[in-house]
LOBAMAR-914748 format. One record per residue: residue in three letters; x, y, z of N, C-alpha, C in turn. Coordinates in steps of 0.001 Angstrom, whole numbers, padded with zeros to 6 digits, always signed. Each point is the difference from the previous one (the first is absolute). Example, Ala and Ser with C-alpha at 12.3 -4.5 7.8 and 13.67 -1.06 7.14 Angstrom:
ala+013190-005690+007800-000890+001190+000000+000900+001200+000000 ser-000350+001050-000720+000820+001190+000060-000770+001090+000730 
# end
This chain:
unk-040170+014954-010241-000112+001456+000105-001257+000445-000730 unk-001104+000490+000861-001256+000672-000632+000158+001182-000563 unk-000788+000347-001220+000235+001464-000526-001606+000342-000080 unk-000296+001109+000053-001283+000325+000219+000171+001015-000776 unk-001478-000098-001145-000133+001417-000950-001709+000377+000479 unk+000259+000967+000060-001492+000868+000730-000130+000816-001349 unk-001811-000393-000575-000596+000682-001351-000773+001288+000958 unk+000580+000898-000391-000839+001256+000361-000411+001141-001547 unk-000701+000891+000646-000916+000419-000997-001378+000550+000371 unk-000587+001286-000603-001079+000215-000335-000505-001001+000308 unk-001742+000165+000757-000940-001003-000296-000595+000108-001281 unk-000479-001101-000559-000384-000745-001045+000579+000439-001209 unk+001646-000178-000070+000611+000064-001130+000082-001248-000184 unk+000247-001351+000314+000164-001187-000524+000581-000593+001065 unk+000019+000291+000871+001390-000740+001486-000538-001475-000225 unk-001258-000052+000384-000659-001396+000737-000042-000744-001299 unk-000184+000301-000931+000519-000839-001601+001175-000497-000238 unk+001067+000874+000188+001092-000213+000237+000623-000597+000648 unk-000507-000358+001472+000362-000835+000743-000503-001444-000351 unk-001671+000119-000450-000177-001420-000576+000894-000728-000839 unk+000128+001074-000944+001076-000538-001151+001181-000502+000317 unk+000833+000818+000772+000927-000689+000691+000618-000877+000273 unk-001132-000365+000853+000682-000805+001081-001422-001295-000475 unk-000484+000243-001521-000404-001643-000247-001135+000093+001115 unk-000546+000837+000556-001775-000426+001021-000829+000697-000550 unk-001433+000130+000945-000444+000678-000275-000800+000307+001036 unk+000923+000470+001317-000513+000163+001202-000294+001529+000536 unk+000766+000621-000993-000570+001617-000156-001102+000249-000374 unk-000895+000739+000565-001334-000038-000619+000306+000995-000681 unk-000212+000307-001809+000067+000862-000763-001287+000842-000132 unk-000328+001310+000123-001444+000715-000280+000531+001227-000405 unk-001421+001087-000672+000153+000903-000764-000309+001475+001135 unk+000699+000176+001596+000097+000467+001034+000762+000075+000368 unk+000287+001208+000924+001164+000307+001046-000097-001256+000771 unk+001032-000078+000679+000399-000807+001662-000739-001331-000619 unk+000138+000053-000844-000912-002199-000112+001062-000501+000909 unk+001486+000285-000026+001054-000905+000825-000106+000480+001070 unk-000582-000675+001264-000209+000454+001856+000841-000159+000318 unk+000844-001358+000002+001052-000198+000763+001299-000612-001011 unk+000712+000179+000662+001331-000485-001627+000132-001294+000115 unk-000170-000304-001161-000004-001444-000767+001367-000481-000034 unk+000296-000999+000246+001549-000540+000031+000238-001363-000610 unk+000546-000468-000967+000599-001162-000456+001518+000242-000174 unk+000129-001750-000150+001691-000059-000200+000333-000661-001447 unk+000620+000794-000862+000226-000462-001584+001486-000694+000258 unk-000101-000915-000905+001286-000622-000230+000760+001132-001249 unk+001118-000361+000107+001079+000882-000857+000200-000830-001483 unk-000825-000086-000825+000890-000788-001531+001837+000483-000024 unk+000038-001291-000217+001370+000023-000096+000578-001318-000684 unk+000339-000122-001729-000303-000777-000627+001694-000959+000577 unk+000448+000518+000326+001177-000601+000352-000656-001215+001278 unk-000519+000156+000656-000774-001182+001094-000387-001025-001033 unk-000475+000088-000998-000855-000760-001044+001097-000837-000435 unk+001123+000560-000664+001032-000808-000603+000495-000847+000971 unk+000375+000225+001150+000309-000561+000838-000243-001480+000395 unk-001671+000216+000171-000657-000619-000052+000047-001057-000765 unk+000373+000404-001241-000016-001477-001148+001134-000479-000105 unk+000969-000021+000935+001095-000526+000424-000105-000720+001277 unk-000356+000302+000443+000118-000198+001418-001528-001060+000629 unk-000515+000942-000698-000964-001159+000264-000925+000063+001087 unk-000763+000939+001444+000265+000217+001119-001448-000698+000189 unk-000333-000283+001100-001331-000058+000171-000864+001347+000208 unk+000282+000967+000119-000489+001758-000002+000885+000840-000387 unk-000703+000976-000310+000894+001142-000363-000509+001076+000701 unk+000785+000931+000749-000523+001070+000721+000833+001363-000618 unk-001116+000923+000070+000750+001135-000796+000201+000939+001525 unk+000643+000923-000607-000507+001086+001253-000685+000726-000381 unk-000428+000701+000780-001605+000662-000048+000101+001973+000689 unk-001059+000775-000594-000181+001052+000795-001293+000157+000339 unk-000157+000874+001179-001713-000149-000182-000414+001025+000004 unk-001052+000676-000643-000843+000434-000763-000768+000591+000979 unk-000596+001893-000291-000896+000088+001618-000879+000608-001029 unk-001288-000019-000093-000676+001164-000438-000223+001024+001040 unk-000198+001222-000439-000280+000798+001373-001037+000884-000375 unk-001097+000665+000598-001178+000261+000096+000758+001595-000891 unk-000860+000547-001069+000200+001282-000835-000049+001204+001160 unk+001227+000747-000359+000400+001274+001068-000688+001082-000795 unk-000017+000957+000714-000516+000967-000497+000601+001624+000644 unk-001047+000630-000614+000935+001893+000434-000317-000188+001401 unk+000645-000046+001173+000146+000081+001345-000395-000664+000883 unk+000845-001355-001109+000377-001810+001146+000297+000053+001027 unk+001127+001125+000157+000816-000054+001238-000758+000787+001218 unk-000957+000339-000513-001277+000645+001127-000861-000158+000040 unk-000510-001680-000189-001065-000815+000278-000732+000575-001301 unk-000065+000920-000751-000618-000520-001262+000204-000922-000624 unk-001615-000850-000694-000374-001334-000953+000374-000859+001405 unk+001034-000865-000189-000270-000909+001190+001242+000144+000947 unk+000994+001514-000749+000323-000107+001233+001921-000531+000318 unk+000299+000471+000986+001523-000245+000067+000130-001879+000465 unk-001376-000367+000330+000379-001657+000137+000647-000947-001146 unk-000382+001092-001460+000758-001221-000898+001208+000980-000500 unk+000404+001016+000645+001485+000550-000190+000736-000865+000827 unk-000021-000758+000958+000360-000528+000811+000413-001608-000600 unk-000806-000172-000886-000033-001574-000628+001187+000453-001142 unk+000136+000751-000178+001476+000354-001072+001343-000090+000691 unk-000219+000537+001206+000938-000345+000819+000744-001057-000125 unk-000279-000697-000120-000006-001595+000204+000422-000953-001102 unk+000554+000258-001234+000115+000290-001064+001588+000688-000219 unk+000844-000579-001364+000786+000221-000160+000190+001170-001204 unk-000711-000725-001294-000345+000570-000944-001493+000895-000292 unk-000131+000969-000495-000972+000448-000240-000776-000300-001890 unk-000849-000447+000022-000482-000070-001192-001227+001129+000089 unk+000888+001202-000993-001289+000951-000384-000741+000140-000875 unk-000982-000798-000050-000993-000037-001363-000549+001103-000096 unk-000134+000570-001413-000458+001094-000074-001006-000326-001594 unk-001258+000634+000045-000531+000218-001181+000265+000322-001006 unk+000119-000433-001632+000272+000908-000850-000398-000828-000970 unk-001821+000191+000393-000548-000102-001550-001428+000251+000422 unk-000778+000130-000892-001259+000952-000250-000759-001325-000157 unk-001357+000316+000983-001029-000810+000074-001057+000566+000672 unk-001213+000492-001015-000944+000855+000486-001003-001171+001113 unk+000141-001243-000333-000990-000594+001303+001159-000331+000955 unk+000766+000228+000466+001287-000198+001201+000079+001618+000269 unk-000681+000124+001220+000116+001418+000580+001204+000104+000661 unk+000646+001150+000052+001573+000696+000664-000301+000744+001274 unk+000504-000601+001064-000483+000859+001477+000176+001521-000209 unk+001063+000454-001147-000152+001780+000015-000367-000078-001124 unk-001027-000375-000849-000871+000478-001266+001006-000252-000990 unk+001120+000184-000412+000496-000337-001113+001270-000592-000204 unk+000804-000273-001065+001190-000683+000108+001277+000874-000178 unk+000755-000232+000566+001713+000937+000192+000419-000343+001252 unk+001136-000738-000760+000860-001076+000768+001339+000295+001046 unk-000060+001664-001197+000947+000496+001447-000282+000475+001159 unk-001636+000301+000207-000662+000718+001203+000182-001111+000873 unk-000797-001140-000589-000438-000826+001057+001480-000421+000271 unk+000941-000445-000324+001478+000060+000502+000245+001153+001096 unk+000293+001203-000536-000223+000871+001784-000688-000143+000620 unk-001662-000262+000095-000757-000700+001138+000493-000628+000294 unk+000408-001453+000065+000236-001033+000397+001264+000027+000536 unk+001009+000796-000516+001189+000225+000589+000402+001356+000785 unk-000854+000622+000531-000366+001281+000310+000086-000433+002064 unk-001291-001433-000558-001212-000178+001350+001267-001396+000354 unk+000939-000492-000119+001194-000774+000333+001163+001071+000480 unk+000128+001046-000267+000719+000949+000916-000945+000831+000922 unk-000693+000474-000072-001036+000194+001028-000224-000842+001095 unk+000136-001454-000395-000119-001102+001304+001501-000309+000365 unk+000533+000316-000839+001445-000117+000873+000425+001498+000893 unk-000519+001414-000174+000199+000686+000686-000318-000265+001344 unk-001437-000737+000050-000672+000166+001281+000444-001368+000763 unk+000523-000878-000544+001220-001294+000923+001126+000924+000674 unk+000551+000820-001068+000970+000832+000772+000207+001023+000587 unk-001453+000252-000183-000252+001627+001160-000093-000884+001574 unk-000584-001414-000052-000246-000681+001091+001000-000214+000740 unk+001441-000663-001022+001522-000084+000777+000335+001296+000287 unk-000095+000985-000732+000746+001411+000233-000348+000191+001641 unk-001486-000055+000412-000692+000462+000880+000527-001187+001179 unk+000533-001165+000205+001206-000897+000903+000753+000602-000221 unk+000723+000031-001187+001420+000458+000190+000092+001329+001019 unk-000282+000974-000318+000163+001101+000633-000550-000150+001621 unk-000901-000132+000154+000137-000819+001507+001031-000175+001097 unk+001079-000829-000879+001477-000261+000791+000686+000741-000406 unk+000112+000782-001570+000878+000344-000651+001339+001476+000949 unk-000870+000239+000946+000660+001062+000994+000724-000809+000822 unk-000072-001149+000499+001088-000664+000876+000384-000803-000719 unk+000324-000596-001267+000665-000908-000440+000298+000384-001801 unk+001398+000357+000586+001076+000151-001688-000326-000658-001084 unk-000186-001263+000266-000196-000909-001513-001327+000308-000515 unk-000993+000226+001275-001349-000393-000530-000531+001648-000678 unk+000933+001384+000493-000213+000791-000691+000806+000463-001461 unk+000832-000967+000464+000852-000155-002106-001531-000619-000727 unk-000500-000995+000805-000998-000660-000824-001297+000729-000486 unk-000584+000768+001170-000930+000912+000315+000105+001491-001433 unk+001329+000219-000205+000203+000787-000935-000088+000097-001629 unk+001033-001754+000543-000202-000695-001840-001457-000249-000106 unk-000413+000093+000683-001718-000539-000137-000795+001403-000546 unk+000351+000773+000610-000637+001336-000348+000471+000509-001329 unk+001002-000466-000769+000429+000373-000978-000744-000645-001288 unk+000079-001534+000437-000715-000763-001288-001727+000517+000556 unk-000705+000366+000886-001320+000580+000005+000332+000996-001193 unk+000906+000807+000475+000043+001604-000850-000104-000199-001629 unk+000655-001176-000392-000070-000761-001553-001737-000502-000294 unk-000102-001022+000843-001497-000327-000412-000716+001179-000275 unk+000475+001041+001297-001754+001171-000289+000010+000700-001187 unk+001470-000295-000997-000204+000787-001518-000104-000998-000457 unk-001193-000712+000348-001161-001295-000630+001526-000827-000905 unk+001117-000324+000474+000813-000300-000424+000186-001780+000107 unk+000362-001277-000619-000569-001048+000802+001792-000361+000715 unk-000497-001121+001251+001498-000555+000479+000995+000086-000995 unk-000503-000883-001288+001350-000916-000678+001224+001265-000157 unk-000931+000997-000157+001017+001645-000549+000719+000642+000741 unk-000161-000727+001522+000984+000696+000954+001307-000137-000460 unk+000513+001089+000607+001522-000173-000113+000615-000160+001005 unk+000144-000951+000894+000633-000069+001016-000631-001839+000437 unk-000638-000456-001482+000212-001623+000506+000807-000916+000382 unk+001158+000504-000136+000777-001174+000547+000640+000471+001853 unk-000500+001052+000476+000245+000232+001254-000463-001450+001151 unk+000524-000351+000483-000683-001520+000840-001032+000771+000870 unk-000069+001496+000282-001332+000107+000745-001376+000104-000908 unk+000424+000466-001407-001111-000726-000931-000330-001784+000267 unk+000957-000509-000445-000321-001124-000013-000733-000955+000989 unk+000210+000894+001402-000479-000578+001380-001537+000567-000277 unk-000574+001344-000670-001484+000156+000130-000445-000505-001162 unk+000726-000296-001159-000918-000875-000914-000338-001017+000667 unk+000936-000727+000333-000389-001665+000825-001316+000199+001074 unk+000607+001119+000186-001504-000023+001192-001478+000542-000692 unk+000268+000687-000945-001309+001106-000496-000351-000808-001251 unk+000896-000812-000691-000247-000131-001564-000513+000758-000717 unk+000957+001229-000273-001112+000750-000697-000468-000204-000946 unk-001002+000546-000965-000965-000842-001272+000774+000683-001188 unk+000294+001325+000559+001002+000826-001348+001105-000599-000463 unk+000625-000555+000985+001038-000631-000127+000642-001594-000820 unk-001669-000363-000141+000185-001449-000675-000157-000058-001514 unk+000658-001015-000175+000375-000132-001705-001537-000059-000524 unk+000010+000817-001281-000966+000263-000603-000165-000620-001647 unk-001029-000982-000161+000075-000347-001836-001879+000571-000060 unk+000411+001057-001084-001441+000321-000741-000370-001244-001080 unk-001299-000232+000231-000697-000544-000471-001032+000759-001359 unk+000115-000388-000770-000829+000745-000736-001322-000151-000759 unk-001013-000665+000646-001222-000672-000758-000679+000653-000909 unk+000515-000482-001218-000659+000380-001134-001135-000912-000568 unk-000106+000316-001563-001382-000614-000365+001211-000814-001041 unk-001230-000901-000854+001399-001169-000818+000614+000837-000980 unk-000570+000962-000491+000538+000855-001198+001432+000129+000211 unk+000336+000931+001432+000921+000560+000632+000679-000654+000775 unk+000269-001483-000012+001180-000697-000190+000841-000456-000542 unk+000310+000502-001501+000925+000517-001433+000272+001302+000360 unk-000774+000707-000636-000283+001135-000217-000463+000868+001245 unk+001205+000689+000574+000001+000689+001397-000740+001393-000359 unk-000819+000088+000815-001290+000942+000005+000446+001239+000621 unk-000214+001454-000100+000420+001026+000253-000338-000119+002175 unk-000472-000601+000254-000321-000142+001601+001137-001080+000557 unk+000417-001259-000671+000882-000456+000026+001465+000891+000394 unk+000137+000939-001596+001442+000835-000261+000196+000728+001570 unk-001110+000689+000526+000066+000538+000835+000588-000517+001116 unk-000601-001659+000486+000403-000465+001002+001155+000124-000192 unk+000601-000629-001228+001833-000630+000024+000745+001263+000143 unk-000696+001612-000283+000983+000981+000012+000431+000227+001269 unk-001249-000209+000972+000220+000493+001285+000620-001231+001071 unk-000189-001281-000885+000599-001392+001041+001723+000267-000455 unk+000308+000622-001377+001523+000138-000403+000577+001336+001238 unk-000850+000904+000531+000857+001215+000726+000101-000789+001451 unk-000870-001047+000328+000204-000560+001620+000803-000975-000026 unk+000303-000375-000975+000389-001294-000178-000622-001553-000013 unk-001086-000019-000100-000915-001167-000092-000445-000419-001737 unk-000222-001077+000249-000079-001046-001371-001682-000035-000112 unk-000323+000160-000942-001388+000108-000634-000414-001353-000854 unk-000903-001350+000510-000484-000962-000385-001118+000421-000670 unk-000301-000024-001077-001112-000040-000939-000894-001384+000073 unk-001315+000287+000686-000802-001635+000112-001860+000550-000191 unk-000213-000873-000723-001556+000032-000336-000642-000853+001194 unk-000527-000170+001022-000689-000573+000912-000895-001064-000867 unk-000566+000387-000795-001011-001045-000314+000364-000819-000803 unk+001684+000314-000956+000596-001480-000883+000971-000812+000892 unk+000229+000493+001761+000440-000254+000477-000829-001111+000948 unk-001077+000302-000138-001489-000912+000599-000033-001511-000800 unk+000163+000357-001454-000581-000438-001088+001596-001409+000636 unk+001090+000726-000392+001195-001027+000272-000076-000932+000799 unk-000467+000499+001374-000132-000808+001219-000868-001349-000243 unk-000928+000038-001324-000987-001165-000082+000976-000974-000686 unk+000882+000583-000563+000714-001294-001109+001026-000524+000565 unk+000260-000932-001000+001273-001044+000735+001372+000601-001059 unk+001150-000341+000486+001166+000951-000530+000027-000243-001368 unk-000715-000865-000763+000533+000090-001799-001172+001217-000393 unk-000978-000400+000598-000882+001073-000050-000057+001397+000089 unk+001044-000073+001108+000252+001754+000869+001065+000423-001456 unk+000712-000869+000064+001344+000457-000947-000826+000534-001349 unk-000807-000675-000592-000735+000260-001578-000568+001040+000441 unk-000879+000534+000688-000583+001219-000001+000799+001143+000186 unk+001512-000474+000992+001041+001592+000172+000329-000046-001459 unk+000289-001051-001033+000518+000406-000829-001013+000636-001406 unk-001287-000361+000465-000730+000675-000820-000289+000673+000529 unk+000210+000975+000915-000060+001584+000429+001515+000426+000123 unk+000638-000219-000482+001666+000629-000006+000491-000056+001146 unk-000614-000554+001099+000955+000038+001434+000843-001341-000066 unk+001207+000800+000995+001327-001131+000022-000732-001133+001447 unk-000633+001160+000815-000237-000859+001626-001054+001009+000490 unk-000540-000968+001115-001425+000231+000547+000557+001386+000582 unk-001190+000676+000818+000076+000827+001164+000691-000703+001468 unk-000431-000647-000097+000598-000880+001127+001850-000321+000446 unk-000121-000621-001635+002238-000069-000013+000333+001072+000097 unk-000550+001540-000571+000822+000790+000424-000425+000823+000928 unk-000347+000164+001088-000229+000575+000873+000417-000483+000735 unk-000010-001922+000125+001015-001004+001251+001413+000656-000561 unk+000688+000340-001336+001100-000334-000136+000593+002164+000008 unk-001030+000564+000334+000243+001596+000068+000429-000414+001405 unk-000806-000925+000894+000179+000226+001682+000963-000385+000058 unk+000258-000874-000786+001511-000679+000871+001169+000720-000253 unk+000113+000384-001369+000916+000983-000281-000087+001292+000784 unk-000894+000348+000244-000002+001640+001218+000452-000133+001556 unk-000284-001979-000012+000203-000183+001867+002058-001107-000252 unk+000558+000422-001398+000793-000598+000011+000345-001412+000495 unk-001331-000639-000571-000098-001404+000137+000301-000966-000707 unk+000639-001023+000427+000436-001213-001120-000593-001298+000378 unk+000186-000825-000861-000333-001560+000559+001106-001126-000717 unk+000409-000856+001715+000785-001218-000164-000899-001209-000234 unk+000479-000895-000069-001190-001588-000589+000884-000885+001103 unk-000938-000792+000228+000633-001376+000971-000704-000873-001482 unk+000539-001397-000106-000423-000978-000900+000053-001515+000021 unk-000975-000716+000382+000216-001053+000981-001440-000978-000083 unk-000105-001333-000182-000939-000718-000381-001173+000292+000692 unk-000275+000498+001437-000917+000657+000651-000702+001532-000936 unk+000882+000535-000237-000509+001536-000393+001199+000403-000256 unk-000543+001305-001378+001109+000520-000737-000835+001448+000807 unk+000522+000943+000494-000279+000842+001086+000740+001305-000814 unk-001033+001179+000370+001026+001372-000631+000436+000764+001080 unk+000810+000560+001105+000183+000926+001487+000263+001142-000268 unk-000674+001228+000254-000117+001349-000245+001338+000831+000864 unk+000743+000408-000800+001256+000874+001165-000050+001258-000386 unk+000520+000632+000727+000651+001814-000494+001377-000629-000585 unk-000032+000714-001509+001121-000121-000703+001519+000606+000661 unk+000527-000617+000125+001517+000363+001398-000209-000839+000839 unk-000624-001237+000138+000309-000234+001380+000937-001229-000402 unk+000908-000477+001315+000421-000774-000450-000422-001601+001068 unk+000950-000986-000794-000747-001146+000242-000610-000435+001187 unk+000581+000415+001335-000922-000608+000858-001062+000874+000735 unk-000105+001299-000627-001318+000303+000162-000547-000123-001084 unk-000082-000308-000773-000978-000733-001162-000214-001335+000535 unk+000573-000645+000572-000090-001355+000746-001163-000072+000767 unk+000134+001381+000661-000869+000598+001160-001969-000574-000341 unk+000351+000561-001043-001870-000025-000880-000461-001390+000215 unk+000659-001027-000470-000370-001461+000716-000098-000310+001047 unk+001285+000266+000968+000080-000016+001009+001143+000460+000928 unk-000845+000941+001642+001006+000427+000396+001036-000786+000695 unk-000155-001256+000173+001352-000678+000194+001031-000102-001053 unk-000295-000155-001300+000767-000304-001204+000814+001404+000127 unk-000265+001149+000263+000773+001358+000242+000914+000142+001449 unk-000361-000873+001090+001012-000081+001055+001077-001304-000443 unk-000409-000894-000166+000877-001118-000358+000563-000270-001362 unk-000155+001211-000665+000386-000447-001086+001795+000070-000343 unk+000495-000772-000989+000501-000634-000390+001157+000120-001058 unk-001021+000213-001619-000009-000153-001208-000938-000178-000779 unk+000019+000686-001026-001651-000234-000745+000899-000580-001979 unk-000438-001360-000083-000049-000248-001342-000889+000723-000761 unk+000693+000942-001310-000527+000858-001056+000123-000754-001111 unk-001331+000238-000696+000399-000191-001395-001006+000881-000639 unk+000907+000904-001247-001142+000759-000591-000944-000503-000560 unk-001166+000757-000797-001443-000347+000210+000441-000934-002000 unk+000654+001154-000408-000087-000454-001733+001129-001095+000343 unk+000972-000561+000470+001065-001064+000069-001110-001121+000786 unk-000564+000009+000801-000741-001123+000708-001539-000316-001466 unk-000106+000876-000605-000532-000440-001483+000739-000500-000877 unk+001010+000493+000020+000494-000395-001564+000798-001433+000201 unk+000013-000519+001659+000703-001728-000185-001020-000454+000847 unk-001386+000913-000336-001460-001380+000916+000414-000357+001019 unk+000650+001267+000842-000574-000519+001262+001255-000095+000508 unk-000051-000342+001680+001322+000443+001173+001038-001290-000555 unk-000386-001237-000309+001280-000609-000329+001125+000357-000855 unk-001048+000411-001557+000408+000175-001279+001225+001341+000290 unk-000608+000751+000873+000403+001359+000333+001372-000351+000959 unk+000210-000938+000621+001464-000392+001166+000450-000828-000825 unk-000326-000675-001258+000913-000589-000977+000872+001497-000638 unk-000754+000644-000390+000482+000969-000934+001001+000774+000895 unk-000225-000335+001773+000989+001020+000416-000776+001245+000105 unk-000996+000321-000021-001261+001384+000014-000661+000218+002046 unk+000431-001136+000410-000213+000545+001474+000618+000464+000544 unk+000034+000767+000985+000682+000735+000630-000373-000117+001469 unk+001384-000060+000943-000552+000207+001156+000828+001397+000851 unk-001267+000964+000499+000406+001144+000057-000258+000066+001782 unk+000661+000993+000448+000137+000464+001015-000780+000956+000823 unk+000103+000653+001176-000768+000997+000834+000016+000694-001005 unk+000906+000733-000721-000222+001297-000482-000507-000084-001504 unk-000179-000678-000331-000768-000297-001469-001462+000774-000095 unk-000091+000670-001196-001124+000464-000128-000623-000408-000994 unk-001298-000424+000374-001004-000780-000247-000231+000608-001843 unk-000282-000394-000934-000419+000480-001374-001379-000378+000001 unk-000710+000929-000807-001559-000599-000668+000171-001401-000470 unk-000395-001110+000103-000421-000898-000966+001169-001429+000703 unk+000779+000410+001261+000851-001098+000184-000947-001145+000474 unk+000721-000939-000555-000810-001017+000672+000820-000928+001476 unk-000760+000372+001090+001364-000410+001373-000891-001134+000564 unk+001396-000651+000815-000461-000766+000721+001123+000177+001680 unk-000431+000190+000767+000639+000312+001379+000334-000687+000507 unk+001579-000208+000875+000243-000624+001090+000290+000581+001398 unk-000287-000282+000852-000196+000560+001334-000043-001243+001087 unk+000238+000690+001286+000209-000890+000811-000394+000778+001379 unk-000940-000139+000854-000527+000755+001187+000138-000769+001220 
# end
């Protein structure tokens, strides 16, 4: 299961840094200009997940595969994206596409790093940027409104639809975004998200690029973000782009000594993979096996044989039974034998729901 986080943002607040840092390259070209990013940059990061590691020294595998999300940079939006101003509704379109939104936003002072509107305030460029994402979702759905109504005179359903449609317009135009509708769980919402994706509508983590000072010590541009990410409900990551650069060069005893001589617990990176997964209600099962100790990405609820599914879709028609063993019991007796001595396996059924951290192995028959 792919998860996709799309970095949007002001041009030349730090995106294309950020993405270097990241995702460990350095295929973003970083410069002191609008639009340096033309087209969106895309890598795929693996997920740290120290539990694969332990595993590992049990088990023994010849690889270890994590799961992964991937990473988009997207070209800096500006006051009237959604109407071909700067470059334009082509990279509103690349958000689309995209699960999570990563909104980096500026918040720190640097007289040679110019600001596309002259100065810094973190809540403006937040309504820009989230202003010109309902603006491009109006004009997706002025497009359906303008089908719908079409048929909507000879056909009942399609003018129930035609109506609910005109209603969530009537919300956007008080510059209001999707997520705030009230009427999301109607299935004729759910039929034009699938089709429209709207951009208002997707999970949102602020980003907050500061300078190194103001990763202790939260800076009055900071306070601001978290006041206004606490009324939407979004989680506010505090990350310096350039100690996040600096990390990417070292090897992990290395990375670890410098978070701890700057007071951080974890990179920019762990928590922004581990904000997404928690916002897209994501978990991970382990397979563990002399080939590869493997991590499989699910929606938390599912149960076993569509989690089966992620390996493979036969293992979800033919399946069976899936041997469980939790993640801390398959540690604490080294491994699947130690763990069916102790009586710690389990073999569970269709309706079993899958936990973070089980470690399974499937039987099926097609």
């Amino acid at each position: 299961m792919g998860l996709g986080v799309g970095i949007v943002g002001l041009p030349n607040i730090g995106k294309s840094t950020t993405f270097n840092a990241l995702t460990k390259t350095q295929n973003a070209e970083s410069a002191n200009y609008p639009f340096c990013t033309i087209e969106p940059n895309k890598a795929v990061v693996r997920v740290p997940d120290y539990r694969l590691d332990e595993l590992a020294k049990i088990v023994k595998p010849e690889r270890i595969l994590y799961s992964t999300v991937d990473f988009v940079d997207i070209a800096g939006l500006v006051k009237g994206a959604s109407n071909g101003e700067g470059l334009g509704n082509k990279f509103l379109s690349n958000i689309r596409e995209v699960e999570v939104i990563l909104h980096l936003i500026r918040c720190f002072k640097d007289n040679n790093i110019a600001h596309v509107e002259g100065d810094i305030d973190p809540l403006r460029d937040i309504e820009i940027i989230e202003s010109e994402l309902i603006f491009a979702d109006i004009q997706q759905l002025d497009k359906k409104i303008a089908k719908l109504y079409r048929t909507s005179k000879t056909d009942k359903k399609i003018k129930i639809a035609y109506e609910f449609a005109l209603e969530l317009k009537t919300h956007l135009d008080n510059i209001e975004p999707v997520s705030t509708f009230s009427q999301k769980d109607n299935p004729i919402f759910e039929d034009l998200d699938k089709e429209l994706r709207f951009l208002s509508n997707k999970e949102i983590i602020y980003g907050a690029n500061v300078d190194e000072n103001s990763l202790i010590e939260k800076s009055e541009f900071v306070q601001k973000v978290e006041i206004h990410a606490k009324k939407v409900g979004a989680k506010v990551i505090v990350l310096c782009a350039k100690i996040e650069e600096e990390l990417c060069e070292l090897d992990e005893k290395e990375e670890q000594e410098l978070l701890a001589d700057l007071g951080i617990k974890e990179s920019g990176l762990n928590q922004i993979i581990q904000t997404a997964f928690a916002k897209l209600n994501l978990i991970s099962y382990f397979t563990a096996g002399v080939l590869e100790v493997r991590a499989w990405t699910i929606k938390k609820g599912w149960k076993a044989p569509k989690s089966a599914s992620v390996i493979h879709n036969d293992f979800e028609k033919g399946f069976i039974r899936a041997e469980v063993i939790a993640y801390n019991d398959f540690i604490s007796h080294a491994g699947e034998n130690g763990a069916k001595d102790a009586g710690k396996m389990r073999l569970e059924g269709k309706d079993y729901i899958v936990k973070d951290g089980d470690v399974m192995h499937f039987r099926f028959n097609v």
